[in-house]
C-alpha positions as CSV (number, residue, x, y, z in Angstrom):
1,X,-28.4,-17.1,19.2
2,X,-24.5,-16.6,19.5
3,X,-22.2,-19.1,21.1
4,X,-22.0,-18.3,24.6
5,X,-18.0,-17.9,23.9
6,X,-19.3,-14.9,21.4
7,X,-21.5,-13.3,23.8
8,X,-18.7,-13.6,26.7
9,X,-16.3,-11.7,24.3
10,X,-18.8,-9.4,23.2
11,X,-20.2,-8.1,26.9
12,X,-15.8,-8.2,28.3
13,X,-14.2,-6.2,25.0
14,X,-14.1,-2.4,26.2
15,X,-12.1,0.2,23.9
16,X,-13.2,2.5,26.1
17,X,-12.9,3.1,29.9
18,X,-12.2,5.4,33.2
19,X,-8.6,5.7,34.1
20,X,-9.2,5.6,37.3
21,X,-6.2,3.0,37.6
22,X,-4.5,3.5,34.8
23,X,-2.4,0.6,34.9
24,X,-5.7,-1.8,35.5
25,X,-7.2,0.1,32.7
26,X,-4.5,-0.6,30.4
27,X,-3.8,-4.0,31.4
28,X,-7.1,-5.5,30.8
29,X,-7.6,-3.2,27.4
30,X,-4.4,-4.9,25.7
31,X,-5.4,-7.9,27.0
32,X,-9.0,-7.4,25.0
33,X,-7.3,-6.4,22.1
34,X,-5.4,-8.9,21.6
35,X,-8.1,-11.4,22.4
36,X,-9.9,-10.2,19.5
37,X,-7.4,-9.7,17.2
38,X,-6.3,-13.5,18.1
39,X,-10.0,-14.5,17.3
40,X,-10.0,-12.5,13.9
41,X,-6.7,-14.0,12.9
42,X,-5.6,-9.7,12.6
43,X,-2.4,-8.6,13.6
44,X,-2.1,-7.6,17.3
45,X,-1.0,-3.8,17.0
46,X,0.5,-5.0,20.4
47,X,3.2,-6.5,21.0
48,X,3.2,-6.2,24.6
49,X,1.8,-4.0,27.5
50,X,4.0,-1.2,28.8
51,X,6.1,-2.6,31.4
52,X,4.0,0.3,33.6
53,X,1.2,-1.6,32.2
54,X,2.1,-4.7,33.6
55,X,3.1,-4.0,37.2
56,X,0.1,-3.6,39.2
57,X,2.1,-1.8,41.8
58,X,3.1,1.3,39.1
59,X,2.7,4.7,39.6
60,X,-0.2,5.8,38.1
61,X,-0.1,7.0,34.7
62,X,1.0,10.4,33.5
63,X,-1.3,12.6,30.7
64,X,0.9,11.9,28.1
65,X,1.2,8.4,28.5
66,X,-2.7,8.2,28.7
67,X,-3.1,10.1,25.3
68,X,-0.1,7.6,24.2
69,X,-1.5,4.7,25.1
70,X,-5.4,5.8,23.4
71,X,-3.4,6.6,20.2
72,X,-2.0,3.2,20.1
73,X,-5.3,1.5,20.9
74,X,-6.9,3.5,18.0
75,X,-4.5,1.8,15.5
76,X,-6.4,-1.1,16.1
77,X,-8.4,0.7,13.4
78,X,-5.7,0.3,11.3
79,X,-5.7,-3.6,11.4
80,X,-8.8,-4.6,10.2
81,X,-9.7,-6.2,7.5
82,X,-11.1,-4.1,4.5
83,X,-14.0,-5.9,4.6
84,X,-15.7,-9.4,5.3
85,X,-17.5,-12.3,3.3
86,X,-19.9,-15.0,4.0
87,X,-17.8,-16.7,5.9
88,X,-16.7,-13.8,8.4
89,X,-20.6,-12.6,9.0
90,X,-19.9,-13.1,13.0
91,X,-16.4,-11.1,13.5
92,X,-17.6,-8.3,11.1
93,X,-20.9,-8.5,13.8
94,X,-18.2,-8.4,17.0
95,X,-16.2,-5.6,15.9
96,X,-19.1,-3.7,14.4
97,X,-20.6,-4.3,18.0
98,X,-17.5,-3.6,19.4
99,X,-16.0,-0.5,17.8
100,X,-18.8,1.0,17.9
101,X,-18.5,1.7,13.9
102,X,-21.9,1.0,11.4
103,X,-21.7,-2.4,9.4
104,X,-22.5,-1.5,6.1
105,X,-23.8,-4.7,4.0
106,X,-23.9,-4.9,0.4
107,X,-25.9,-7.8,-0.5
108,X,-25.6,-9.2,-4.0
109,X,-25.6,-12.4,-6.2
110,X,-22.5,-13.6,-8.1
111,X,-24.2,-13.5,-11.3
112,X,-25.3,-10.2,-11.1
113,X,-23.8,-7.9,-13.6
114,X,-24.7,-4.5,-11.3
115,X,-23.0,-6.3,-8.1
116,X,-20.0,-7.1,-10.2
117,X,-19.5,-3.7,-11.6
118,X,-19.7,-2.0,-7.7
119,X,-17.1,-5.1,-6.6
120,X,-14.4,-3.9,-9.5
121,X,-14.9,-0.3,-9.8
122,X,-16.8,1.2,-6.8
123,X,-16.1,-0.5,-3.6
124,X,-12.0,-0.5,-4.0
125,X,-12.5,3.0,-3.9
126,X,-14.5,3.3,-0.9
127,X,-13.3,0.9,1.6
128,X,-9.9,0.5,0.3
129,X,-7.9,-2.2,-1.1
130,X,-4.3,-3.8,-0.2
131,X,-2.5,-1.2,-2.2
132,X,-5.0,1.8,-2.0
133,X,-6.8,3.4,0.8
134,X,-10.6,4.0,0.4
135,X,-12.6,7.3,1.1
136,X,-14.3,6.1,4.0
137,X,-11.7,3.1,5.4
138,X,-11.9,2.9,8.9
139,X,-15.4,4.3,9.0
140,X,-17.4,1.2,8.9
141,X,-17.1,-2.9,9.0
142,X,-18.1,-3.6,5.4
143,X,-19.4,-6.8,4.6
144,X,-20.7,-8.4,1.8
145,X,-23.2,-11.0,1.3
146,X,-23.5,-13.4,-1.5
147,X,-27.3,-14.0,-1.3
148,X,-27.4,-17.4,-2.5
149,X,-24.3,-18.6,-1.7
150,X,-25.0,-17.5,2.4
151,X,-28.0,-19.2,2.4
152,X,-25.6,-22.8,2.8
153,X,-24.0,-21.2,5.6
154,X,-24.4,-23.0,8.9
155,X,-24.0,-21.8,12.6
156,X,-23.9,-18.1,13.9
157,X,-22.9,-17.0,10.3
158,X,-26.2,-18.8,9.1
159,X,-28.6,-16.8,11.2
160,X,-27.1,-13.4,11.4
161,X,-27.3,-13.8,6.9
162,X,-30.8,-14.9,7.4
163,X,-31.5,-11.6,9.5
164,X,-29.4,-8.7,7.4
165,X,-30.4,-10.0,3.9
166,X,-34.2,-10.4,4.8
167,X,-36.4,-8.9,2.6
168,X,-34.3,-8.2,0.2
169,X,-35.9,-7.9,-3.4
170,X,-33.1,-6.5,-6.0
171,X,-29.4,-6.6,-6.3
172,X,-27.0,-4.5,-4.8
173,X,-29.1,-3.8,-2.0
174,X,-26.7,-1.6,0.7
175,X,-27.9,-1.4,4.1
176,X,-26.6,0.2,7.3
177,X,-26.1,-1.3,10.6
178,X,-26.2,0.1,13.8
179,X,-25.3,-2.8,16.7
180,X,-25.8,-1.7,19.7
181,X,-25.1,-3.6,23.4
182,X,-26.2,-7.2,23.9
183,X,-26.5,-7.5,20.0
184,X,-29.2,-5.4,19.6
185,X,-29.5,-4.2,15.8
186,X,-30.9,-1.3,14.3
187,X,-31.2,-0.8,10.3
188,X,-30.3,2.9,9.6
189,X,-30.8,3.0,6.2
190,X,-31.3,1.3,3.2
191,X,-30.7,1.5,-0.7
192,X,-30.2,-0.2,-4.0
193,X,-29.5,-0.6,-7.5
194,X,-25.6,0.4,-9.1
195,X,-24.4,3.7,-8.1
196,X,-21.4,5.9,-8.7
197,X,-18.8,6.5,-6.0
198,X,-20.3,9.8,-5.1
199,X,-23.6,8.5,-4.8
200,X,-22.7,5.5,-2.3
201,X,-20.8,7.9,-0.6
202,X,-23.7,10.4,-0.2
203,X,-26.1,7.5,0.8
204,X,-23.5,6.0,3.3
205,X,-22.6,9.8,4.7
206,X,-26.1,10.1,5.4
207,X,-26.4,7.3,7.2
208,X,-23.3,8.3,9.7
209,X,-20.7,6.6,7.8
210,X,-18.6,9.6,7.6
């Protein structure tokens, strides 16, 4: 199972929420968000809480400064990574959890001429690289699994590999995640062999990565 310290972070992280108070509201959301970010080693899209934010005894939050405030938190979007490895199985599972957005797994082997020609030609295109931004960036947490080279994984990372590369019997295989609350996961859909851009991106559409 997760580290309790996952599972706290996973049932507290809200992006959403009431405004009820508003300055509550958007105290404790910065405060998430930059919890997670922290964890992820991301950049913080926040620097700091409005001082309204801060002040517990502030008037309570105009329109404009609500649809401000959700614009800014949607630029946590922004900061993610443009995808994950072995080694980042768990965050890629928190912010799929999270955000609310599919994780979409490619699961491959190193020596495996198909994988290698979707890692150099295909996937830049879809999920975007340093330079470049991909057709469906910010749609989907995309990770990818080495299949042998996750099985000497230990930990979290070790068990969640185990579970989204089960059953796998050719390489690429692409599957789609939905993870739903208190880790619950749900396969959506599932597909291999190399494709073309348009093809992934039909397959991936069709699943609700879109």
């Amino acid at each position: 199972m997760l580290e309790n310290n996952v599972l706290d972070e996973l049932n507290s992280f809200s992006l959403s929420g009431g405004y009820e108070d508003p300055a509550a509201n958007m105290r404790d959301e910065f405060a998430q968000v930059k919890r997670v970010s922290n964890r992820l080693d991301i950049p913080n899209p926040f620097e700091e809480a409005p001082r309204d934010a801060a002040d517990s005894k502030a008037a309570p939050a105009s329109d404009s400064s609500r649809e401000q405030f959700e614009t800014d938190l949607n630029k946590l979007a922004d900061k993610l990574p443009k995808r994950f490895e072995n080694d980042k199985i768990t965050d890629a599972f928190v912010l799929s959890m999270q955000t609310g957005l599919p994780l979409v797994v490619q699961v491959g082997q190193h020596w495996c001429g198909h994988c290698q020609h979707m890692e150099s030609d295909i996937w830049p295109s879809v999920e975007g690289t340093a330079q470049t931004k991909g057709s469906l960036e910010g749609k989907a947490i995309f990770l990818h699994l080495d299949y042998d080279q996750s099985r000497k994984l230990e930990g979290d990372n070790a068990w969640l590999a185990q579970k989204l590369r089960a059953d796998v019997n050719g390489f690429p295989t692409y599957r789609v995640y939905k993870i739903g609350e208190a880790g619950a996961v749900q396969k959506l859909a599932e597909s291999a062999g190399s494709k073309s851009q348009a093809d992934l991106e039909e397959f991936l559409s069709s699943a609700g990565v879109r």
